[in-house]
N, C-alpha and C positions, 0 to 999 in steps of 0.2 A: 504493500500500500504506500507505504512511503518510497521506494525508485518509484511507482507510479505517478504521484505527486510531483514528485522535483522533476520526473520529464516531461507533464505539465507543464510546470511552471518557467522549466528551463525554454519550451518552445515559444510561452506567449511573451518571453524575454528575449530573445534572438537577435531581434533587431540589434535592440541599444547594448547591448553584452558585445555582438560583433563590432560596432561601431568604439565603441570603447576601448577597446583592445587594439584597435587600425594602431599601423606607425603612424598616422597624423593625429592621431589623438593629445592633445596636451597632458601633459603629467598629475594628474587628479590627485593620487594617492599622494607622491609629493607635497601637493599642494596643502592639503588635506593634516601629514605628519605636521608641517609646521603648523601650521593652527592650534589643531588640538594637545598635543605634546605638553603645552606648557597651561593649559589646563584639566592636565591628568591628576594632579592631586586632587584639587577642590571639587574635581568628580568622584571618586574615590572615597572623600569623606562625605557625601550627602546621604544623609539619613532617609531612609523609606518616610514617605508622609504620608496617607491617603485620606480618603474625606471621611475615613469613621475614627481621626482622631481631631477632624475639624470641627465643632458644632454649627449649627444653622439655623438658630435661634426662630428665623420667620419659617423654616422649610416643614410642609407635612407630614413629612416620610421619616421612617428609621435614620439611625446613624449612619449605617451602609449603602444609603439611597445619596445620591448627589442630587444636589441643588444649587440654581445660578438664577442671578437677578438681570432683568433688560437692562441695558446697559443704555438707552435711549428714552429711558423712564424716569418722571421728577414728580414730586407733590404737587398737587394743586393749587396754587395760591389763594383762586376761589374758592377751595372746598377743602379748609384746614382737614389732615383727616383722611380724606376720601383715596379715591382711587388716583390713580397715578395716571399722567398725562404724557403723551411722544414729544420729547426735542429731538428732530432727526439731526444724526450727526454729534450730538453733545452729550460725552458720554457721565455718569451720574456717580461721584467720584463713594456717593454713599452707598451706593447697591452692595451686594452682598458678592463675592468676591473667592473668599475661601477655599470652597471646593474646585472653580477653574481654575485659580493659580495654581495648587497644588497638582493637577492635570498639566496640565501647561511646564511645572519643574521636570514630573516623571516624565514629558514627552520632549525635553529639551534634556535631560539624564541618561535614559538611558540607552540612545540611540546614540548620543556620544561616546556612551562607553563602549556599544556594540564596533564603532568605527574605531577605537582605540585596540579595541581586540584583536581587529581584523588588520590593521597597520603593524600591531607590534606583536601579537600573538602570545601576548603574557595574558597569562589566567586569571591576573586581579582585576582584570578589564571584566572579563566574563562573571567571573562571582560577584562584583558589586552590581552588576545589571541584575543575575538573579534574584538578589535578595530586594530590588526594587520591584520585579516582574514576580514574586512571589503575594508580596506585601499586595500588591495591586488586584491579585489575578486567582492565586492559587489558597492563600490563608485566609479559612472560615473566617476565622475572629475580625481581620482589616481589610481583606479586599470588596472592593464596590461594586454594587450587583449591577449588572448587564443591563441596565437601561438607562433611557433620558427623560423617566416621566415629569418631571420637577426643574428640566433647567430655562432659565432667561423667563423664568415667571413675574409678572407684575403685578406689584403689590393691590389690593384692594380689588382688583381684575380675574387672575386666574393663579392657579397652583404650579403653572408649566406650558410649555408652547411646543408647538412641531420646530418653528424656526430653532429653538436650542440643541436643538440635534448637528449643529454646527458647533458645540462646543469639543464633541467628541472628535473633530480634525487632528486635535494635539496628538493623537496616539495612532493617527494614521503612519508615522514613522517608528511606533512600539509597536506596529504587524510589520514592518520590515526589517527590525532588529531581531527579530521574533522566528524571519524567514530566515537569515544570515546563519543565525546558531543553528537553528533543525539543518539546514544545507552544510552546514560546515562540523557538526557534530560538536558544540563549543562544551567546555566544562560544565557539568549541572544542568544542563537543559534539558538531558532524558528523566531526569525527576522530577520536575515539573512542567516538562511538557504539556501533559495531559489535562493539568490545570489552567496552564495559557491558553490555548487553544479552543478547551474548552470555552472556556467564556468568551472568545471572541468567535465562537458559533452560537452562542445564545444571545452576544449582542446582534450579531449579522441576522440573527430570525427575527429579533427585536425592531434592526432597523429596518429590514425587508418588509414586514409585514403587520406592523405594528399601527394605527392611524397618525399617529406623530411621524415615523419613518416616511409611509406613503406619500403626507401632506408634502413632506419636506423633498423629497423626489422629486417631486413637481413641481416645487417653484423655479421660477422661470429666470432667478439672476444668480449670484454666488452661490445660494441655499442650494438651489438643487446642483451646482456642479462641485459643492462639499459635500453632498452626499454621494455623489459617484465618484469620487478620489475614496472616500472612506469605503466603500461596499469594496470596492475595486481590490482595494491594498486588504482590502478581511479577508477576501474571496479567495487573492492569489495564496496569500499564506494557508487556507486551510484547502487548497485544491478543488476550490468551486469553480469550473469549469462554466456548471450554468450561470450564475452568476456574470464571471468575464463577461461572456458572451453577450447578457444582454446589456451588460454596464456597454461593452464597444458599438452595440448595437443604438442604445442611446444616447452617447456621445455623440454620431453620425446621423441620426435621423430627427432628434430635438436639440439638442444642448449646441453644440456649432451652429446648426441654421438658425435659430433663434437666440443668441447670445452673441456671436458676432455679424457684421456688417459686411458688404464686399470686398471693403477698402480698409477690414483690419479693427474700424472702431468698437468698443462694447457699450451700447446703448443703455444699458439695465444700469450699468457701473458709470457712466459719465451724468446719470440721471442727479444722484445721489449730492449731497452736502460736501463728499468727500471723494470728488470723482478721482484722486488721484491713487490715493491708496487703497479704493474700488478695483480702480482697473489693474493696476500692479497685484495685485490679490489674488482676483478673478483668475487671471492670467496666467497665474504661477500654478493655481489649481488645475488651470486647462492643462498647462500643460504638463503637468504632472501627470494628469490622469493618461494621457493623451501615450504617452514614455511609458507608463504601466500597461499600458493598454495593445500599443502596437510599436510603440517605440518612435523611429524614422516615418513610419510610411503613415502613421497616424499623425503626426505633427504638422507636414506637408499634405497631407489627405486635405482636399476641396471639395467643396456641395457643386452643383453644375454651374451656378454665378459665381464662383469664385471665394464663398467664405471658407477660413482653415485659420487654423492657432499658429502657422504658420506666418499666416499673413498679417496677424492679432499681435504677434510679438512685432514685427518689421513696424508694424506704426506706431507701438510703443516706445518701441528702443529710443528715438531721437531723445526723448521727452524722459528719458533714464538717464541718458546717458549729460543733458544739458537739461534739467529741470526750470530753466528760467524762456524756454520757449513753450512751455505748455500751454496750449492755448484757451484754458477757460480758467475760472478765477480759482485763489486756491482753494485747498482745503479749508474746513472750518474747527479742525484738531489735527495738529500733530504734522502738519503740516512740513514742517527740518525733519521728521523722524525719518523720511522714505527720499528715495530709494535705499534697500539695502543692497544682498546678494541677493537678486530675483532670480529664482531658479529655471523662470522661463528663457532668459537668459543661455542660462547653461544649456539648456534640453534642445534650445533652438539653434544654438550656436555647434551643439555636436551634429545637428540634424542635417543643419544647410551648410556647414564649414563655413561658420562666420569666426575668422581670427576677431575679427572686431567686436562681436560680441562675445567671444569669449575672453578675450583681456578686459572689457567691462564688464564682467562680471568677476573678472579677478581682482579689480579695483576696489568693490563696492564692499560694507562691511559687512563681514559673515556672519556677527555675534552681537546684535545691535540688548541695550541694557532698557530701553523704554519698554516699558508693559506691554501697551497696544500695539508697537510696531513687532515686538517677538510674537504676541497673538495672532498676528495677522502674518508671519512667516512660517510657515509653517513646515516645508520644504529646507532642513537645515543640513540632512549629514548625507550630500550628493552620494557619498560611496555607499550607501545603503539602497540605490538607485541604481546602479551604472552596473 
């Protein structure tokens, strides 16, 4: 079962694995030891945290349930009290918080350590991943149960929302840490294997088929292409074949035609308060998914006018690479945070052999320390990709 799996997953990898490996390919791992190297201790000491040693004062649910506040939600001024009203764009420094950032640590943790593993092949890389991926996944007592009934709920409103199912993006690079070790046989992982995986086939039914999952499939901007990078990267690590299939199947017949333009733009993301680190986002998801999905031939893949994530990065890039030609007003937060290292960047520059963007993307910073701009990077440890 498992050779069956990994040549799976080996084949719906093909592309970007060959392309990787080309003598034209620039030095990744290289690049990659200098980075992380010198933040191998302070990974190393990070303590497991998960949300059943967080409380959540407002949240409905057990200690083991996770819960997240809208991040676009404020009091009423007219209605001391009451329910909470939308500032689009402004985000509400009082919301509740807890349980994402601690998501957010483990899914910037231990995908680091998996890349330190895999660069230096020392076993303390591996065992401190495990005992995060234990804490998380496998131990009754702390790890969080498999869904998102509770997250981005607003106060006086509701208990929980489909759109929070975009918080779960964080650990879309802890199913590929996840694949690295089962493929590579890493220290500890045959012991709790069964626990990893497990739960991220009970989240994957959770999100597949759940009415929050469904709703959130479907929306028609970021939400629904953070739900096909997350099914995508569940699917491949547990050998969901059907799954893939339809994630690629609608990447190419909704999510391209209806999220990009002919000429590259994303309408959904330039609509927004914050059209810049919208589209930089968006973007990085496509194409992310797009590199899991098919690699090359999905990046450059076009609808019969001409839309592809291809053509989505080439209008972007200017406006990365020279932020002062953007051409609509800026953001309304965080505006200095972005650009960082956008990964569409990377995906697109190995696609088409752009030298140019791929030294802009070697420029940009890898390890950015703002909250929302690490939230919104989600795409951080390329060699868990390539």
């Amino acid at each position: 079962m498992i050779a069956r799996r990994s040549l799976l997953i080996a084949t719906l990898l093909a592309a970007p694995a060959a392309w990787a490996k080309s003598p034209n390919a620039f030095d990744i791992r290289a690049i990659e030891r200098r980075r992380l190297l010198p933040q191998a201790e302070a990974l190393l000491a990070a303590v497991p945290r998960t949300v059943a040693a967080i409380p959540a004062p407002r949240s409905p649910a057990g200690p083991q349930d996770y819960y997240s506040e809208g991040d676009y939600w404020w009091p009423d001024p007219a209605k001391p009290g009451g329910a909470y009203i939308r500032r689009d764009g402004r985000s509400n420094p009082d919301k509740f918080d807890g349980h994402r950032d601690a998501l957010i640590a483990f899914g910037r943790t231990v995908p680091a350590l998996a890349a330190l593993w895999d660069l230096t092949g020392k076993a303390r890389f591996a065992d401190a991943a495990m005992r995060h991926l234990t804490a998380w996944f496998a131990d009754p007592r702390t790890r969080m149960n498999p869904n998102l009934n509770h997250a981005q709920a607003i106060i006086g409103v509701n208990s929980g929302r489909a759109i929070g199912v975009i918080d779960t993006l964080q650990i879309v690079e802890i199913a590929r840490a996840a694949a690295l070790f089962a493929r590579k046989d890493a220290p500890g992982y045959a012991a709790i294997r069964a626990g990893v995986e497990g739960w991220f086939a009970e989240y994957l039914g959770w999100l597949t088929t759940s009415p929050f999952g469904t709703t959130e499939r479907d929306e028609k901007n970021n939400h629904g292409t953070c739900w096909l990078l997350q099914a995508a990267s569940f699917a491949a690590l547990l050998g969901r074949t059907d799954i893939l299939t339809d994630a690629r199947n609608r990447l190419q017949t909704i999510i391209i035609p209806t999220q990009i333009t002919p000429d590259g733009r994303q309408p959904f993301e330039l609509a927004r308060t914050k059209p810049y680190a919208y589209s930089l986002f968006n973007l990085d998801v496509l194409a992310a998914s797009a590199w899991l999905l098919g690699g090359r031939e999905l990046i450059d893949w076009k609808t019969p006018d001409g839309r592809s994530i291809g053509g989505a990065i080439a209008w972007m890039a200017p406006y990365i690479a020279d932020k002062a030609k953007w051409p609509l007003p800026p953001d309304v937060e965080y505006w200095d945070g972005f650009p960082v290292r956008q990964p569409s960047l990377l995906f697109g520059g190995l696609t088409r052999k752009r030298s140019d963007w791929l030294g802009l993307w070697q420029r940009l910073n890898p390890d950015p320390k703002i909250g929302e701009v690490v939230r919104n990077f989600p795409v951080r440890q390329p060699l868990l990709w390539l």
